[in-house]
C-alpha positions as CSV (number, residue, x, y, z in Angstrom):
1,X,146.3,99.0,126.5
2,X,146.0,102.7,125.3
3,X,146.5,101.7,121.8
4,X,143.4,99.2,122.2
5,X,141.8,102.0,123.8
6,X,142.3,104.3,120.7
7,X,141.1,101.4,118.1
8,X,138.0,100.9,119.8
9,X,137.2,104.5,120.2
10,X,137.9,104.6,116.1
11,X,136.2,101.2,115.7
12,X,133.0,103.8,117.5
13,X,133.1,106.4,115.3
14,X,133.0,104.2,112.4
15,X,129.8,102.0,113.6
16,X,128.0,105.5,114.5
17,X,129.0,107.2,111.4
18,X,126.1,107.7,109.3
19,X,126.0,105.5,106.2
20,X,126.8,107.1,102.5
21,X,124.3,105.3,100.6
22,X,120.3,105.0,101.2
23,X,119.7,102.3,103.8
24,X,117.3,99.6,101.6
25,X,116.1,96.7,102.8
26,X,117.7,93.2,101.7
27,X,114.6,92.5,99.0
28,X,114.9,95.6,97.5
29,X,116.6,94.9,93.6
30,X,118.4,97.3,92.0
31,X,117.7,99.3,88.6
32,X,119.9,96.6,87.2
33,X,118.4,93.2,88.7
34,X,115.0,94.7,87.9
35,X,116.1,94.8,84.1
36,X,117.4,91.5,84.3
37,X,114.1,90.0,85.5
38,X,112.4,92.3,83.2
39,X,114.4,92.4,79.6
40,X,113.1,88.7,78.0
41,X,109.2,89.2,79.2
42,X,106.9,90.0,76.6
43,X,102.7,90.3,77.3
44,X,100.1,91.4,75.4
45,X,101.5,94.9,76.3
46,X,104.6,94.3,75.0
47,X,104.6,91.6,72.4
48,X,107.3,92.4,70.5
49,X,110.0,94.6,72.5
50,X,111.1,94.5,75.7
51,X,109.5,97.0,78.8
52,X,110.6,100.4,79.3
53,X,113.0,100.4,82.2
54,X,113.0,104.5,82.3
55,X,109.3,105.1,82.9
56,X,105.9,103.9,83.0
57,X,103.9,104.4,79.8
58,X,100.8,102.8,80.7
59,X,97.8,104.9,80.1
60,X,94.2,105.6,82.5
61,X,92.9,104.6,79.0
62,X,94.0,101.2,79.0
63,X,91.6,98.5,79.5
64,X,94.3,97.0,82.1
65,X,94.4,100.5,84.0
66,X,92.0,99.5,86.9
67,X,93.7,96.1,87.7
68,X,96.9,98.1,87.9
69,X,95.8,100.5,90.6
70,X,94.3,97.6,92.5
71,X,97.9,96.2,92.0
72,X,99.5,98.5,92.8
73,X,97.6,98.7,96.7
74,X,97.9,95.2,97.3
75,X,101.8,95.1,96.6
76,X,101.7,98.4,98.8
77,X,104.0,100.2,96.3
78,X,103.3,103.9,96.6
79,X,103.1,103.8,100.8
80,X,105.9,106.5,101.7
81,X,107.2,108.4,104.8
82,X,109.4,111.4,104.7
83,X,112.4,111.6,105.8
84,X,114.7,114.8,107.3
85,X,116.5,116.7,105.3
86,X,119.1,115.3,104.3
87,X,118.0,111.6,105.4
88,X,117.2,110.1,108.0
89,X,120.1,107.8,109.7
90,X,122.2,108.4,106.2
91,X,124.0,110.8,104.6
92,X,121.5,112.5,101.4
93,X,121.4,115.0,99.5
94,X,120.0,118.2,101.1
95,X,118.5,120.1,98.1
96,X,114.6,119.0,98.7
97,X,112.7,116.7,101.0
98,X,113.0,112.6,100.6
99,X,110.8,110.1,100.0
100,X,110.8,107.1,101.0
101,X,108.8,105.0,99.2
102,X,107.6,101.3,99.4
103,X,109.8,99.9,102.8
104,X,110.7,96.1,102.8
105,X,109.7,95.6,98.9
106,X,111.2,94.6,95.8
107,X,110.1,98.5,95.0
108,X,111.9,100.0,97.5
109,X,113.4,103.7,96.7
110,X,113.8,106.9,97.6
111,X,113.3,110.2,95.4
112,X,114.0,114.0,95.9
113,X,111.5,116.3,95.8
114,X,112.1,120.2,95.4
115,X,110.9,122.1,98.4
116,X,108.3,124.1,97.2
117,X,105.9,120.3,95.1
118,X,106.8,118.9,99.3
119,X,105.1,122.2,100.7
120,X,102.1,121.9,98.2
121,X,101.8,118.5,98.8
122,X,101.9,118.6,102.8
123,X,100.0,121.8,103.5
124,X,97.8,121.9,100.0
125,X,96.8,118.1,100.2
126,X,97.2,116.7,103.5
127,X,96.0,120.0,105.2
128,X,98.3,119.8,108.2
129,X,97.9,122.3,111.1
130,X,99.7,123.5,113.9
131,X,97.6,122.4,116.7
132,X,98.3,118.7,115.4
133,X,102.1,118.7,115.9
134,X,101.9,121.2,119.3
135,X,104.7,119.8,121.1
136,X,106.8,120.9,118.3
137,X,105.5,124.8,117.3
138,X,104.6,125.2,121.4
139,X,108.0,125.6,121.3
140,X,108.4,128.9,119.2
141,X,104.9,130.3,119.9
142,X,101.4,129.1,121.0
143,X,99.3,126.9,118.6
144,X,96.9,128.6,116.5
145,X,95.6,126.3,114.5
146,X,96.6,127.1,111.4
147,X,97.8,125.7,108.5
148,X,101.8,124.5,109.2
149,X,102.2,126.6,105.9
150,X,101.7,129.9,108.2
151,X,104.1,128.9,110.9
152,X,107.1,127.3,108.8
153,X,109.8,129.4,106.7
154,X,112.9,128.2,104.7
155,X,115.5,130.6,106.7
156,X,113.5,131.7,109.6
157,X,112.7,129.7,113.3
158,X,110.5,127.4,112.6
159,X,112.0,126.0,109.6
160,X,110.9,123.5,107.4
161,X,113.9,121.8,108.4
162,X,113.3,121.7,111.7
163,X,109.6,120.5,111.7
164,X,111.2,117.6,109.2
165,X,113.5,116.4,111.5
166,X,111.0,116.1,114.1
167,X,108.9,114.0,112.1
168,X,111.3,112.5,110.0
169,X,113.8,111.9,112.6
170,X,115.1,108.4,113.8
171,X,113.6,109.2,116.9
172,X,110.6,110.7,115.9
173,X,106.9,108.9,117.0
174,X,105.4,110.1,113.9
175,X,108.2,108.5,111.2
176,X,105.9,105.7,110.3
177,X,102.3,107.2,112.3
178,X,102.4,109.6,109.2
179,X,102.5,106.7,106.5
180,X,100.7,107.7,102.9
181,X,98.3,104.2,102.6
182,X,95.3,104.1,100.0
183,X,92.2,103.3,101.9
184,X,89.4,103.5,98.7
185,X,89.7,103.1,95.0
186,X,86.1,104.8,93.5
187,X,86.1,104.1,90.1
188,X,82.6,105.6,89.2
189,X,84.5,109.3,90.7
190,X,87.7,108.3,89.3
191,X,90.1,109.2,92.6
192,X,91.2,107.4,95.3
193,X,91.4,108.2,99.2
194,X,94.4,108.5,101.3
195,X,94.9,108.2,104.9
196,X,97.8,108.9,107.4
197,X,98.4,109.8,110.7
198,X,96.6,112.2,112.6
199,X,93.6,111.6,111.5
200,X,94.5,112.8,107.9
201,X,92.5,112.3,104.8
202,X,92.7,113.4,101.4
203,X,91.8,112.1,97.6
204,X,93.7,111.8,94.6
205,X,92.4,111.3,91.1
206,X,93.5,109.0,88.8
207,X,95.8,111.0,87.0
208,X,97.2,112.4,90.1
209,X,97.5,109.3,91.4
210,X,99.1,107.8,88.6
211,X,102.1,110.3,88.9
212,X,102.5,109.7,92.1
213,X,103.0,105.5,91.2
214,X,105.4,107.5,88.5
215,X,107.3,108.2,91.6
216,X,108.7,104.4,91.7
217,X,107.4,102.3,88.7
218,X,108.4,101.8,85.5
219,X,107.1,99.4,82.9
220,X,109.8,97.0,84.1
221,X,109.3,97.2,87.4
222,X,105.2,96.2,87.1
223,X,106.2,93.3,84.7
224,X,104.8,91.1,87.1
225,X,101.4,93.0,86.9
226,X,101.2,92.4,83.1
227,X,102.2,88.9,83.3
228,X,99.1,88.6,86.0
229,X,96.8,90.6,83.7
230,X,97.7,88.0,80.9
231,X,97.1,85.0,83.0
232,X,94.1,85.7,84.8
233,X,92.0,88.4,82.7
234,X,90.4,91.6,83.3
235,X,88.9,91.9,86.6
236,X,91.3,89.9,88.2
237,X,92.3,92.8,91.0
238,X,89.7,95.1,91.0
239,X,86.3,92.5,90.8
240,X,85.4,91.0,94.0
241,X,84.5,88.0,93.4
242,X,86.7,86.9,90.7
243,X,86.7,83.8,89.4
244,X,84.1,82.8,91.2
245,X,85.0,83.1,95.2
246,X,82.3,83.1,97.4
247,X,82.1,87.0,98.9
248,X,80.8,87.0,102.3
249,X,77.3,88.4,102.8
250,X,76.8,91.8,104.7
């Protein structure tokens, strides 16, 4: 009986040990799969030799460039959440902030970004302050409402650790409240809005926006969008209307 007692308690520590590699969903396909779906499709955009499975050279010049962003919303590819350092319910690596990008896809990933593009890109873009997240800086001293950038350090209480964890933790309400979504694609200004949690709002342009699909898309991986564009034509995202639907009156 005490040796059954001392496997189960092992049998515990293994099931609550945090796993080594990043937790993706069942349909997401590896670097590998995606070149084997990839490697024998040729399109107008590659007609003679086989996608680029190391980046995405598609340009805001091309003709197909505004179907691809449209794309690229309805497939929900850029959508990301941030996770603690060092991950969230698995064991990352520590040297930036994660990203977790594209959930429950085909796309799904996660990328590393150094501490100081994640601190630009949370305080600079998305404008975070103090008084939104009180429960956590309440804590250390009253709100202000000031930018997060004024309240957080690297080595110093509160740390940018810290105020990860409580938003990127497992247990954390605002894990998936602070989703990055696309909300409006404006193709006369060129940018397109972002939402997320806490009422946040903030544009991108195109070329910003484009590095950010960077982020998780190669040529490979969008081979399905060039196969689309083939079939169906320009227009066939970004037009309501398309081919001829009926578009319901205002």
């Amino acid at each position: 009986m005490k040796r059954l007692g001392i496997l189960c308690a092992i049998c515990l520590l293994v099931l609550t040990e945090q796993v080594e590699a990043f937790p993706v969903s069942a349909a997401a396909w590896s670097d590998a799969q995606w070149g084997q779906h990839c490697q024998d499709v040729r399109t107008s955009f590659n007609p003679t030799t086989p996608l680029r499975t190391d980046t995405l050279t598609l340009k805001p010049e091309d003709p197909r460039f505004l179907d691809f962003l449209y794309w690229v919303w309805a497939n929900k590819i850029i959508e990301h959440q941030i996770e603690q350092v060092g991950g969230t319910e698995w064991n990352g690596p520590t040297g930036g902030v994660i990203f977790h990008w594209a959930p429950g896809s085909r796309w799904e990933t996660h990328t590393l970004v150094p501490f100081a593009h994640a601190i630009h890109h949370i305080t600079g873009e998305h404008n975070w302050q103090d008084n939104m997240f009180k429960e956590f800086f309440e804590k250390f001293a009253p709100v202000k409402g000031v930018n997060i950038r004024q309240r957080l350090s690297l080595d110093k209480s509160p740390t940018w650790a810290q105020f990860l964890q409580h938003i990127g933790g497992p247990e954390s309400p605002y894990y998936r409240y602070v989703f990055h979504q696309e909300s409006v694609i404006d193709p006369a200004r060129r940018v397109v809005t972002l939402v997320g949690g806490q009422g946040v709002r903030f544009e991108y342009t195109f070329d910003r926006y484009l590095n950010e699909i960077r982020e998780v898309l190669t040529d490979c991986k969008a081979y399905q969008f060039f196969e689309l564009y083939d079939r169906y034509g320009k227009g066939f995202a970004s037009n309501t209307g398309w081919a001829g639907q009926s578009v319901p009156k205002q």
